[in-house]
N, C-alpha and C positions, 0 to 999 in steps of 0.2 A: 489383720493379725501380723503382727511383727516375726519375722524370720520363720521357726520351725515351732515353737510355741504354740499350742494349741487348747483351746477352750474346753474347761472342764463345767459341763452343764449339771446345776441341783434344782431338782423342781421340789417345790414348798407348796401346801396343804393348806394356807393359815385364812383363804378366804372363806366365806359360809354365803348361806343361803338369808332374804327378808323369812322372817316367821311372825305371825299373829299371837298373844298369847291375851288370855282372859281370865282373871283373877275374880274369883267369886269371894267367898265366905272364910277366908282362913283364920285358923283358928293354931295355937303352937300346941303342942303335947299337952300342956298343964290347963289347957281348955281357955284360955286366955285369948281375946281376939287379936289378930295383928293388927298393928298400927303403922299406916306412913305418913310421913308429912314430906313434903316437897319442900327445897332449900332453898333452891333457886332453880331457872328453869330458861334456857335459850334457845335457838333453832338449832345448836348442834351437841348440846349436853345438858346432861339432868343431875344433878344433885339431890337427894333424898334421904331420911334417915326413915327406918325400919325400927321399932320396938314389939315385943311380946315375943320374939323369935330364939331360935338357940344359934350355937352356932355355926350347926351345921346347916342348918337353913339359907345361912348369908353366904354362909361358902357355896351352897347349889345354884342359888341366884346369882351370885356372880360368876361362877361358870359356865351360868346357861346365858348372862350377858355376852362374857366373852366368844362365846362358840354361837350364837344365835344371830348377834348384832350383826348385820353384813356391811362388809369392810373391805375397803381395795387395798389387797397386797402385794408386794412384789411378786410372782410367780415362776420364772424362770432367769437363775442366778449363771451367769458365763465367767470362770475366772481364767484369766490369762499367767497370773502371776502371784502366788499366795505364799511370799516366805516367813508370814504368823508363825506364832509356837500354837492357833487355835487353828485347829483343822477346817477345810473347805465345807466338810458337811457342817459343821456346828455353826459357821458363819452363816452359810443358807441359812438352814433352821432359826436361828435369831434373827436376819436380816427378814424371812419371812414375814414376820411375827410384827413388823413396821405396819401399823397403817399408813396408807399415805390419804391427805386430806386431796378431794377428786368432786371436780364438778358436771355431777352427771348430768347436767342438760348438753352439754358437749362429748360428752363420752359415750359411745357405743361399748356394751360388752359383745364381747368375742361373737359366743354362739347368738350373737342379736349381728353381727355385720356380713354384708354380701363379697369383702374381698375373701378367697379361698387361700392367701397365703398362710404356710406352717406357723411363722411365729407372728401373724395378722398382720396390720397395716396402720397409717397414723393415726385413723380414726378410732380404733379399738387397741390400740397398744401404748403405751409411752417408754421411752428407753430410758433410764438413767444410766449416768456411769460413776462410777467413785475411784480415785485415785490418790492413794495414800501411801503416806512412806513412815516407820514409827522413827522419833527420832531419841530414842534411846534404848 
């Protein structure tokens, strides 16, 4: 830390848990069955389209994508130096919200590693840092 300047810490929320989910018989309001078809289909995303549904159906399914799918995120933000017009918290909160792409046969999570340090170690942590300046 440079001179008297001091870290302002934000902890962010944005990771989740793997979940199992099993889709039987649906059917939409107007008794119609649902439909998917698959678009295209790789080892790290699916493409699909969904018919016979409303819209509020697509918007739970994709919430329950976003909050179910488990995802490595940033989790503890240190700023040194924030002279934004966007506050410290609002930057957490959206920097949170980043996946970052994470190869877990190399990565240990946290409550899975044997060092006892507070902010873990390099098997179970990765540091980035960002240094920007706006220039207008």
């Amino acid at each position: 830390m440079e001179g008297s300047r001091k870290p302002h810490r934000f902890h962010t929320t944005a990771h989740a848990s793997p979940v199992d989910v099993e889709v039987g018989d649906l059917r939409s309001r107007g008794g119609e069955s649902l439909k998917t078809t698959i678009v295209s289909l790789t080892e790290d995303t699916i493409r699909f389209l969904v018919e016979g549904v409303d819209t509020a159906f697509t918007n739970a399914l994709r919430r329950t994508m976003v909050s179910e799918v488990p995802t490595m995120t940033i989790e503890d933000i240190f700023y040194f130096d924030n002279s934004s017009l966007v506050p410290d918290e609002i930057l957490a909160n959206r920097i949170g919200f980043t996946p970052l792409k994470t190869d877990l046969d190399s990565y240990v999570l946290p409550e899975d590693c044997d060092c006892e340090a507070e902010l873990g170690c390099p098997k179970c942590r990765a540091v980035l840092t960002m240094d920007t300046e706006s220039t207008g």
